[in-house]
C-alpha angles and dihedrals in degrees: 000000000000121000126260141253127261118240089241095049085044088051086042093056099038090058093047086053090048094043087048104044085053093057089052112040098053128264134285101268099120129208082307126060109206088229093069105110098008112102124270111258111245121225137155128229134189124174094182090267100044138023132168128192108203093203082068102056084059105131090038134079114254125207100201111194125183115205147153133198091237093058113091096196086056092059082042094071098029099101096047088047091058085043093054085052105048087044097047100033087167094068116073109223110189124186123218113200120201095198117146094202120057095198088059094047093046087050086047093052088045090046101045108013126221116236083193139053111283132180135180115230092190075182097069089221103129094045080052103060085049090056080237118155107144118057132252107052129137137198123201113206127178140231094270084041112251124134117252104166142024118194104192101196141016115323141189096243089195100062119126095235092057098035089051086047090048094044081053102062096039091054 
């Protein structure tokens, strides 16, 4: 018979399963995100080729997506985002990279374009003020700047549910 655990290496372990299971299965934010309906926080960004001001998008929907290279749900839904654009010109979808390293974020950008501004925030400021981590996640503000959507993971950006909702907004 083996031996058994101690009760400090069993609480140990339970809080190690319970740690774990909360990285992976996602986070307590519920169906709601308390973002929906504050507005949107307003930061600017520069990386020395782009640079985007949010303050200055106002009167205009904004697509805010954070994303990494390293992050393959973000390259997921990078074709269906350049298609969104090209599609809904009228909306101004700007991307927001948390890369780190800004050779890997400029290989990234040769390797897969970018039909939308996207800028790399190797400070990780802008994500912060979101409360975003974990790429993909997408904000949808509208033209006074309040935010009326969060996508968390990789979406079809296509989709007729998101580009009504979209069409909506912009009217």
């Amino acid at each position: 018979m083996p031996p058994r655990p101690s009760l400090h290496t069993a609480l140990a372990s339970a809080i190690a399963a319970s740690l774990l299971m909360g990285s992976t299965l996602g986070c307590d934010r519920g169906d709601h995100p308390s973002q929906i309906g504050q507005p949107a926080p307003l930061f600017a960004v520069s990386d020395g080729q782009n640079s985007v001001d949010l303050s200055k998008l106002r009167g205009h929907v904004v697509v805010l997506n954070f994303w990494a290279s390293w992050c393959p749900p973000c390259l997921e839904e990078l074709p269906s985002m350049n298609a969104m654009q090209r599609d809904l010109p009228q909306i101004n979808v700007v991307g927001v990279s948390m890369d780190e390293d800004k050779d890997a974020y400029a290989g990234f950008l040769k390797r897969h374009p970018s039909a939308f501004l996207t800028v790399d925030d190797t400070a990780m400021r802008a994500n912060a003020l979101y409360g975003t981590f974990r790429p993909p996640e997408t904000f949808i503000i509208d033209k006074s700047g309040t935010i009326r959507r969060k996508f968390i993971g990789p979406q079809d950006w296509t989709s007729p549910e998101i580009t009504d909702f979209l069409k909506k907004l912009s009217a």
